[in-house]
C-alpha positions, 0 to 999 in steps of 0.5 A: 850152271850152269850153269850153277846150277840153283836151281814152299808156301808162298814165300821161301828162304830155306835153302842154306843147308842145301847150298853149303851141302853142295860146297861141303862136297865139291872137293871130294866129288870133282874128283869124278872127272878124273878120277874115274871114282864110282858113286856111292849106290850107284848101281845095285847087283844083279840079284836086286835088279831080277827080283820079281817083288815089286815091294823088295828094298831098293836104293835108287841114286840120283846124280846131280849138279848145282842145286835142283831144289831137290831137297832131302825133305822133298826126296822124304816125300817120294821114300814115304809115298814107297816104303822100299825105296831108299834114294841117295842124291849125289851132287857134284860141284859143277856141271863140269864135273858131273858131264865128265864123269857122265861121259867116262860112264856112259854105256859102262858102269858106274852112273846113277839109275837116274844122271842129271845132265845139262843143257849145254851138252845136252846135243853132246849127250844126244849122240848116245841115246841109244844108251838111254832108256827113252821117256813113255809115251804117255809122259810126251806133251808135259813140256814145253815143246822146244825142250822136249825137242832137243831131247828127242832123237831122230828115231823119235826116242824122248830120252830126258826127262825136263827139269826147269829152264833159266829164263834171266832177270837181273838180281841187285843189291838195292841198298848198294844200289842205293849208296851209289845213287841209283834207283832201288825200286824194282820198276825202275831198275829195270828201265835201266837196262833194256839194252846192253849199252845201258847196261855196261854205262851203268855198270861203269858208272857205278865202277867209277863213282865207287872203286869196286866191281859192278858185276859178279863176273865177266863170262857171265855177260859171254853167256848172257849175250851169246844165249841171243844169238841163234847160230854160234860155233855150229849150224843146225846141220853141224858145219863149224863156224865158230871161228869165221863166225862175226858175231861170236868175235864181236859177242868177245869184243864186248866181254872184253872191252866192257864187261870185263872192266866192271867185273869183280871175277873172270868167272863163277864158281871159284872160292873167291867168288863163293866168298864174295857172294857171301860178304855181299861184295858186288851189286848185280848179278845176271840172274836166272831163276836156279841161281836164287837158291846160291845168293841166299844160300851162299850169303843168307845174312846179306841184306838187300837183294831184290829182282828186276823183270828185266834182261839186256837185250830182251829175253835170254834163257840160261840153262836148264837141265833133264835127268836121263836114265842109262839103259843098263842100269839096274833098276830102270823101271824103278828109275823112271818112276822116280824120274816121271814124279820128279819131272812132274809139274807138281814137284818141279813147282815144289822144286823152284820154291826150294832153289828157284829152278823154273819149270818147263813143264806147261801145267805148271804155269797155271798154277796158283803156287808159282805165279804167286811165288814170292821170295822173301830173301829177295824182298818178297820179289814175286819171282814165279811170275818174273819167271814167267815174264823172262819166258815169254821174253825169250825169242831166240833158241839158239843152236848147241850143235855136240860141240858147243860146250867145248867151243863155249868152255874153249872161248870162257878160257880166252876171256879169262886169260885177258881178265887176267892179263896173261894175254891181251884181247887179240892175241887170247882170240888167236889162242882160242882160234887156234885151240878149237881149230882142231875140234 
């Protein structure tokens, strides 16, 4: 996501359509964030909403980021198993974009019954649950404990419904890989990095022998080294200590010093970016599951992707999101129908076949069509159970107390304003010190 978000039989390479749709619609939907734009079939009159005919005609939207793996045959799904129910799927460009206008939105009109949101802000979001229609008690216990935790409120409301995590590995280019005289062969590529000084000597190698970027971009590395560490910008009570915090000034020192010199972009998502993943400029990426479906849907003719079981540093979770249902929607009970199918094991095993959106759900781990999973783009890579591996690897849950986006957003910024020398290393620090003092 955000973290794009990218979110079958056994193997899957289908999802360029669902990708370029996403770019299609990126200009006309991040307009939402300032715009004050309401979605289209959004929110149905009160006369549909008071109708006593279960069967009457509805139109559910859903809003979402990124990629879900919610394709428009995966929805099908859903509309023929209920006749009446017509859905419209929003996909804002990114996350950015869709927590603006969910929290323009939120408590007033204009949200879809059914709102995406993102980890990131999800303790943001928390602080309006009573705003959000909470999750049944019967669907309690159908995900892994620590995300049906951070999304339940003091009162004991469950208010989201899980969607996938992003346990990462690392994507590469083996033939790239290959030219530069490295390993290609997944086991070995992933001896290469275990550390994250591994990492980055690899990486400057691989600069300095070619002349070209080694990575995608800079504050990927800030956000796969700061999901490591446990307390960032606020403590488990709220207290701010982002900037007197020692280990977010080094997690900066690294990017600075070493990410940002074998990085091709300060950051994702930009035109640039889209372009150089679809020419296949730049030979590894930090890979959660979601963003399989955007390298092959952004470059379905590059060849030579594969996965490594492996992260820097050990394990690392980036991501991950819940869909939630606004309490004054118009058809909440129809919504969370739809939500619960969605949020089921099956259909988020589905779900990451289409986008590799891992699931969070604990059945689904059991299932033969996610362990089993592999993707043919990525050299029949056996990504349902690297997911599985990156999971477990996962030690630290780190604290996103309501501010974090804003830190974290705030500290991105002061990377990419050194990536782009418009201030060097200390003097950005002083700038993002002084920015988020008054947060």
């Amino acid at each position: 996501m955000p973290w794009e978000r990218s979110h079958g039989g056994p193997t899957h390479k289908g999802v360029t359509v669902n990708s370029r749709a996403i770019r299609r619609g990126a200009a006309a939907v991040s307009a939402l964030a300032i715009g004050g734009v309401v979605l289209a079939g959004c929110a149905g009159s009160a006369e549909e909403s008071a109708s006593d005919d279960p069967n009457a005609p509805i139109e559910l939207s859903i809003a979402t980021f990124n990629d879900f793996g919610y394709t428009d045959e995966l929805l099908q799904e859903y509309m023929d198993e209920h006749p009446n129910v017509t859905i419209v799927h929003n996909k804002a460009a990114t996350s950015n974009d869709a927590r603006a206008n969910f929290f323009q939105k939120l408590g007033n009109s204009g949200l879809a019954d059914i709102e995406a949101i993102e980890v990131d802000w999800l303790a943001e979001m928390m602080e309006y649950s009573d705003l959000l229609e909470p999750v049944p008690d019967d669907l309690k216990g159908r995900w892994l404990d620590w995300k049906e935790a951070a999304a339940t409120d003091a009162e004991g409301n469950l208010v989201g419904y899980g969607t996938d995590i992003g346990p990462q590995a690392v994507c590469y280019r083996s033939d790239l890989f290959e030219a530069a005289g490295l390993p290609t062969d997944r086991e070995e590529v992933a001896k290469l990095f275990t550390t994250w000084d591994d990492f980055f000597t690899v990486g400057q190698e691989y600069v300095d022998k070619t002349g070209k970027p080694f990575i995608d971009s800079a504050n990927t590395v800030l956000q796969g080294l700061m999901n490591q560490v446990e307390v960032s910008y606020e403590e488990a009570d709220g207290t701010v200590v982002a900037t007197e915090n020692p280990d977010v000034r080094e997690v900066y020192d690294t990017v600075v010093e070493r990410a940002v010199p074998i990085s091709a972009y300060p950051a994702q998502w930009g035109d640039d970016w889209y372009a150089s993943l679809a020419n296949g400029e730049f030979p590894a990426m930090l890979c959660p599951g979601w963003m399989h479906g955007i390298i092959s849907g952004e470059g379905p003719d590059v060849e030579g992707w594969d996965i490594a079981d492996v992260f820097p540093g050990g394990g690392g979770n980036w991501g991950g999101s819940y869909l939630t249902i606004p309490a004054n929607g118009a058809h909440v009970e129809a919504a969370q129908e739809l939500a619960d199918w969605l949020s089921s094991p099956e259909t988020q095993v589905k779900a990451f076949g289409n986008a590799g959106t891992f699931p969070s759900q604990t059945e689904a781990y059991e299932s033969d069509d996610l362990t089993g999973f592999t993707n043919e783009f990525f050299n029949d890579a056996p990504t349902g159970q690297i997911g599985v591996d990156r999971a477990e690897a996962v030690t630290v849950s780190p604290v996103k107390g309501a501010k974090y986006f804003q830190f974290h957003d705030a500290l991105q910024s002061a990377v990419t304003r050194v990536f782009d020398g418009i201030e060097d290393q200390e003097t950005s620090w002083q700038t993002w010190v002084d920015e988020v003092s008054g947060f």
